[in-house]
Steps between C-alpha positions, in 0.01 A plus 500: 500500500707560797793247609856489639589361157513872414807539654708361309525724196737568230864697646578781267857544434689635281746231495488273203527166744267553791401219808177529492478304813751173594336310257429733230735660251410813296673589186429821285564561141550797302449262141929561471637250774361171492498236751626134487207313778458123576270364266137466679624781800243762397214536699376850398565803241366838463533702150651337151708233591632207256607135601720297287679197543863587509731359266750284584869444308616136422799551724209579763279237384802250520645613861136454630484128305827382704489693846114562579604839568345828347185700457179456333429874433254710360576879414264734558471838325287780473350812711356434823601287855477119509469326805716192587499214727571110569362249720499813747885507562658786678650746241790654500642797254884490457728781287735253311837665433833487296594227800166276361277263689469112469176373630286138434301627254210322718441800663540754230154672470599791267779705342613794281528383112828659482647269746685188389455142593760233518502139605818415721625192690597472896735177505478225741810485673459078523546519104185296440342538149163668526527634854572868420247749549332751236425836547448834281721783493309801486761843357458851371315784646187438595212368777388123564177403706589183727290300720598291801239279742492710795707781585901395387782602649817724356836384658763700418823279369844706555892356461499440871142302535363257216162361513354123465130502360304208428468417088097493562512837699712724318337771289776738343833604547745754372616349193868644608539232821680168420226217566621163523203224586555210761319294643442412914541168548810313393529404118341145553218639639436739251252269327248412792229759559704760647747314625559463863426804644168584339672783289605485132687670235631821615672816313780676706574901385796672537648827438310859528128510431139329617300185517110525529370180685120415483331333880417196275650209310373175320571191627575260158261151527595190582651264244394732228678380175817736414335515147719851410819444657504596896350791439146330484535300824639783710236760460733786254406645187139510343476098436626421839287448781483861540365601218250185506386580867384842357335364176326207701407739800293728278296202255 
C-alpha cells in the first residue's frame, strides 16, 4: 500500500514531552515518572502503559463543587510513549518554574505528577458577588502540555507596559503579575450581552512576566439564566458558557 499518509510517522526524540505535530503531543515513560493527562486525551500508546482515574482530595473535590474550576485527570504510568490530543487543539509544551503558571484549566492537556494544582480567585473590581474568575495555579518543577484554538500569542508584560486581555481569550499567565479583572463597558452595562461595545469581562496584568492570548473567544448566549452566579452567563469557568460551548460542540 503506497500513500502520502506515510508521511506522517512517529518523531523520535529523546525528550520525554515531544510535538508530534501541532496537534499531537508525545509523552515517554521510563515506568518512574508518571504523567497527570486530561481524562479521555489519549489517542495512542506503544509498550506497557496503565490508565487510572486520578484521585481527587475533598479540598479538590470541594473547590471544583463551588468554582467549576479544576481537572478531570487520569495518570498514566508504565513503560512505553502515549500519544495525546483534544478536539485537535494546537499544543504547546511549557517548563513551569519556581515563578509558577496560572492557566484556565480548559486548556490544560497534560502535566508532570509532581506538579501542584491550586484553585485561585481573580476579583472583580465592581465588587459583585459571583463575578470573579477561576483559574489553576500550576507550581514546582516540572512541564505542562497546553492547547489554544489557533496559534496564541505571548505578550510580554514589564513595569513600564501592562496588558488588557479579554476573560474568554486569555490562556496563562505568570502567576507572579498582579491581575485585577474589569469589565469594558460601564458598570450598568455589565449585565447586557457584552455590554455596549461588544466586549466583556476583561483581566488587566501588571508587573514583570507574560500573558498567552488564544485568536478565539466565546461569545456567552442570549438571556441564558445566571444559574451559577455570573460566572455561568458570561462564558468563565467549566459551567459557564465556555465550558458548555465545548461540551455541546462535540455531542
Amino acid at each position: 500500500m503506497q500513500s502520502p499518509l506515510f508521511s506522517y510517522t512517529e518523531q523520535q526524540s529523546q525528550d520525554r514531552y515531544t510535538v508530534q505535530n501541532p496537534q499531537l503531543l508525545r509523552v515517554s515513560l521510563t515506568g518512574h515518572d508518571d504523567v497527570l493527562a486530561r481524562k479521555g486525551a489519549m489517542v495512542a500508546y506503544q509498550g506497557l502503559m496503565e490508565f487510572d482515574g486520578e484521585y481527587q482530595s475533598h479540598g479538590q473535590r470541594s473547590a471544583r463543587a463551588h468554582t467549576g474550576e479544576g481537572l478531570d485527570l487520569m495518570r498514566c504510568s508504565g513503560q512505553g510513549t502515549v500519544f495525546f490530543a483534544n478536539l485537535a487543539q494546537h499544543i504547546h509544551v511549557v517548563d513551569v518554574d519556581h515563578d509558577g503558571i496560572t492557566v484556565d484549566s480548559a486548556y490544560v492537556l497534560a502535566l508532570d505528577s509532581s506538579l501542584h494544582t491550586e484553585v485561585i480567585a481573580v476579583d472583580s473590581q465592581y465588587g459583585i458577588s459571583g463575578t470573579g474568575k477561576y483559574q489553576l495555579n500550576i507550581s514546582g518543577t516540572g512541564k505542562v502540555a497546553l492547547m489554544t484554538s489557533g496559534q496564541p500569542l505571548m505578550m510580554q508584560v514589564t513595569p513600564d507596559k501592562y496588558v488588557n486581555a479579554d476573560a474568554d481569550a486569555i490562556v496563562a499567565w505568570s502567576s507572579s503579575l498582579r491581575v485585577q479583572m474589569q469589565a469594558q463597558t460601564h458598570s450598568s452595562g455589565v449585565w447586557r450581552r457584552r455590554g455596549n461595545t461588544g466586549e466583556g469581562w476583561e483581566l488587566s496584568f501588571l508587573g514583570e512576566g507574560f500573558a498567552l492570548v488564544q485568536p478565539s473567544e466565546v461569545l456567552p448566549p442570549q438571556n441564558h439564566d445566571i444559574g451559577q452566579g455570573v460566572r455561568a452567563q458570561y462564558g468563565m469557568g467549566q459551567h459557564g458558557a465556555h465550558g458548555q460551548n465545548q461540551n455541546n460542540s462535540w455531542n
